[in-house]
C-alpha positions in Angstrom: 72.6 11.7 -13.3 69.7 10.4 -15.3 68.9 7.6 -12.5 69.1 10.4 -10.1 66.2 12.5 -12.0 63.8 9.1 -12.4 64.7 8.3 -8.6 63.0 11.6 -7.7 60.5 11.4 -10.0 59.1 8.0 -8.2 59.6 9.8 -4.9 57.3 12.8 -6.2 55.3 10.0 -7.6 54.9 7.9 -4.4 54.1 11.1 -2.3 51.2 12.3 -4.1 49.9 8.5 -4.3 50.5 8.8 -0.8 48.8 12.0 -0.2 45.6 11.1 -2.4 45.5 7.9 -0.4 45.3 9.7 3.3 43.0 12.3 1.5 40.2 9.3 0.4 40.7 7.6 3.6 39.8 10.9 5.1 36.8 11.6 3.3 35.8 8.1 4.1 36.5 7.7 7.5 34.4 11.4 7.7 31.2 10.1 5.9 31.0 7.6 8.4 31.8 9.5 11.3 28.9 11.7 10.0 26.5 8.5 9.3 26.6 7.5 13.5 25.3 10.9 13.7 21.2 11.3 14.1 21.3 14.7 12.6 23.5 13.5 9.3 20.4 11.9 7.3 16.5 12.1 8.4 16.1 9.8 6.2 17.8 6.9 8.4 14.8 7.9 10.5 11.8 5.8 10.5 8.4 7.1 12.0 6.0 4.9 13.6 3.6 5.1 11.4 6.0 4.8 8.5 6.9 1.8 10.4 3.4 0.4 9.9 3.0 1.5 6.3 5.6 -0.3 5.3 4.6 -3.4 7.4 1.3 -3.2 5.6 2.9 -3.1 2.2 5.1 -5.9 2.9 1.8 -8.0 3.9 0.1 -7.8 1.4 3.3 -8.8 -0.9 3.4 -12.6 0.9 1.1 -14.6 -1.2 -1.8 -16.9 0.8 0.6 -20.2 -0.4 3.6 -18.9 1.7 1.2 -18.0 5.2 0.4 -22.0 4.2 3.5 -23.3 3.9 3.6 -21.4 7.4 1.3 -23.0 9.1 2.3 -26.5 7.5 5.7 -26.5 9.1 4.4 -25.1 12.4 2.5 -28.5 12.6 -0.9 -27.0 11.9 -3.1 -29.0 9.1 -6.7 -28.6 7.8 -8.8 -31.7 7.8 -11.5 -32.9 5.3 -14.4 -32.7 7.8 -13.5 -29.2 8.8 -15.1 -27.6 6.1 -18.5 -29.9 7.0 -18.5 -29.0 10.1 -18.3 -25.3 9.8 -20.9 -25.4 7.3 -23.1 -27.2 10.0 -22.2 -24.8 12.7 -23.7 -22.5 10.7 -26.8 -23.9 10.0 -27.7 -25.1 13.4 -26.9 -21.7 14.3 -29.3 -20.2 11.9 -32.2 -22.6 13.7 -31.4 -21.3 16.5 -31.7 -17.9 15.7 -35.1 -18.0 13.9 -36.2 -20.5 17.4 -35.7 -17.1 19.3 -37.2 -15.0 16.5 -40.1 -17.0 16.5 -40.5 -17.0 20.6 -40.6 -13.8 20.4 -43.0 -12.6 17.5 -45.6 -15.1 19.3 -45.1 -13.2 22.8 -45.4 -9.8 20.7 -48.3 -10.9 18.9 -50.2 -13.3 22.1 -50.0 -9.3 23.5 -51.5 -7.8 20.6 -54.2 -10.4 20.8 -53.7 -12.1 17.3 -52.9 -15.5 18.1 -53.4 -16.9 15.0 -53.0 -16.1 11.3 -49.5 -14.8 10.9 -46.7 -17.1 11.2 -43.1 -16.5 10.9 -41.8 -17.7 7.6 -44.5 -15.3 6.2 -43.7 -12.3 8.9 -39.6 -13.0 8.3 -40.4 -13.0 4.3 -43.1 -10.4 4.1 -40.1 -8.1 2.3 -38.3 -10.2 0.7 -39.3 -9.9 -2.6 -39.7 -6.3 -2.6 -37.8 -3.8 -5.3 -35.8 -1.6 -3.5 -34.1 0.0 -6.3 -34.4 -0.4 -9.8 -32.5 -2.7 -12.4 -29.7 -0.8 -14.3 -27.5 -2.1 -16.9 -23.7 -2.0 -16.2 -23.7 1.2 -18.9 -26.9 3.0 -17.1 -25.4 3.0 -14.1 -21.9 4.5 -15.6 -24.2 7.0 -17.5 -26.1 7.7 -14.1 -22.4 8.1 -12.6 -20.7 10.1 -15.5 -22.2 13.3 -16.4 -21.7 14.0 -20.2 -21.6 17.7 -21.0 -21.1 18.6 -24.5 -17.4 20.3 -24.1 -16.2 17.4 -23.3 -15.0 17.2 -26.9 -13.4 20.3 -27.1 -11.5 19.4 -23.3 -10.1 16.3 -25.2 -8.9 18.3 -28.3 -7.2 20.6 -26.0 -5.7 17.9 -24.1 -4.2 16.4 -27.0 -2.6 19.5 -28.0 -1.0 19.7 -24.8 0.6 16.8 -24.5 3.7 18.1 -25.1 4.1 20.1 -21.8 6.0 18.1 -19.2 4.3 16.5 -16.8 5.0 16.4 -13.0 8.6 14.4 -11.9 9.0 11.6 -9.7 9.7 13.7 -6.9 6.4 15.6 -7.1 4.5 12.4 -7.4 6.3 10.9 -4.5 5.3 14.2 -2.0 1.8 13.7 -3.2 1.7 10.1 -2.1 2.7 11.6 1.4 0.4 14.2 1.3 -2.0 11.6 0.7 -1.6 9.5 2.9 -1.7 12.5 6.1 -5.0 13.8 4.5 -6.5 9.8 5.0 -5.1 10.0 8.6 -6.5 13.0 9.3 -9.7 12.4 8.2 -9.8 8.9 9.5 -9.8 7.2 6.2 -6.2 5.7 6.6 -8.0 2.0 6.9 -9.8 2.4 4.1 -7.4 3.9 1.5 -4.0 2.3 2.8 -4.0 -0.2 -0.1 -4.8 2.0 -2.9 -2.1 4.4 -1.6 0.5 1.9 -1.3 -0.3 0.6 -4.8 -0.1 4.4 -5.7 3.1 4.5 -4.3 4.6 1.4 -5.6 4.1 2.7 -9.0 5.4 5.7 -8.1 8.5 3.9 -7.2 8.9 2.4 -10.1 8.7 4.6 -12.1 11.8 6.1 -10.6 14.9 6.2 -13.1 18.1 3.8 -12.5 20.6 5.9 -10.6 24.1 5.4 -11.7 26.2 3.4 -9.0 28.6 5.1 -7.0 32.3 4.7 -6.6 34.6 6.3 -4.2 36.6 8.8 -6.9 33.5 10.2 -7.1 33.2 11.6 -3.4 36.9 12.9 -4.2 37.8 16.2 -5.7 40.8 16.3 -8.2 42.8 19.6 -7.3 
């Protein structure tokens, strides 16, 4: 009689293992049903310009070593004399330059009728040692910058006596950094600021809190 009871109490066992096990496979094989859907998570959903923010970022993380290495095992290899010659491209460039300058501010001047008495070091310099603004310090310019008023001290006191109010959360920082970033495209300053927002945004990142890691009893409900 008593092996009769324990036999059914298995059986009960074994069907409600069986019955939790059908259940999780369920809510499994449903979250990934829902997954090859395009409406089940924006997020899966990359923009093209997200697409190129995030190609920016990940540029500028590769250091100048690894585009080296790069180029090293694609065959490619800088020479000695390379540098040399650049530096004389340039010069003989520069000759050239001032040949054609010169040319020309004899023609201008043969029309003028002054054929003598100017020549073009002196009409190329003539400026060149004029003061076109004045010399600052490093502090007179920040003081020409910064205006001081005189409740600035009071501002900081009142600061400090806030700083116990909570400040904005990760989320809030995060839809700044996208809010951001469509004011610079709007405005056409997306070039200019892309690397201070991405460095903006990286910090924002990681200033994010671990999240707890998953497991599958916890997309099950216990009845």
């Amino acid at each position: 009689m008593q092996g009769g009871r324990n036999r059914l109490k298995w059986e009960e066992i074994e069907e409600q293992l069986r019955q939790e096990e059908l259940m999780v496979y369920g809510v499994v094989e449903t979250h990934f049903r829902d997954m090859e859907q395009p409406p089940y998570n924006p997020d899966y959903v990359c923009e093209l310009v997200g697409a190129i923010h995030l190609l920016e970022y990940s540029w500028r993380q590769v250091e100048a070593m690894t585009v080296q290495n790069c180029f090293k095992r694609a065959g490619f290899s800088v020479c000695a004399g390379d540098a040399d010659d650049a530096s004389d491209t340039i010069d003989q460039t520069s000759d050239i330059v001032d040949e054609a300058c010169k040319t020309l501010l004899a023609e201008v001047l043969e029309r003028q009728g002054v054929t003598e008495g100017i020549s073009f070091p002196d009409f190329r310099d003539a400026d060149s040692d004029v003061q076109t603004s004045p010399d600052m310090s490093d502090e007179a310019i920040v003081a020409s910058v910064v205006e001081v008023s005189p409740n600035d001290s009071d501002e900081d006191d009142m600061e400090s006596d806030n700083t116990g109010e909570p400040g904005p959360t990760v989320a809030e920082a995060a839809h700044c950094v996208s809010v951001m970033r469509v004011f610079a495209e709007k405005r056409g300053l997306a070039e200019k600021l892309a690397h201070s927002i991405s460095e903006f945004e990286a910090a924002v990142v990681a200033a994010r809190l671990p999240r707890r890691q998953m497991k599958i009893t916890d997309f099950v409900t216990r009845s």
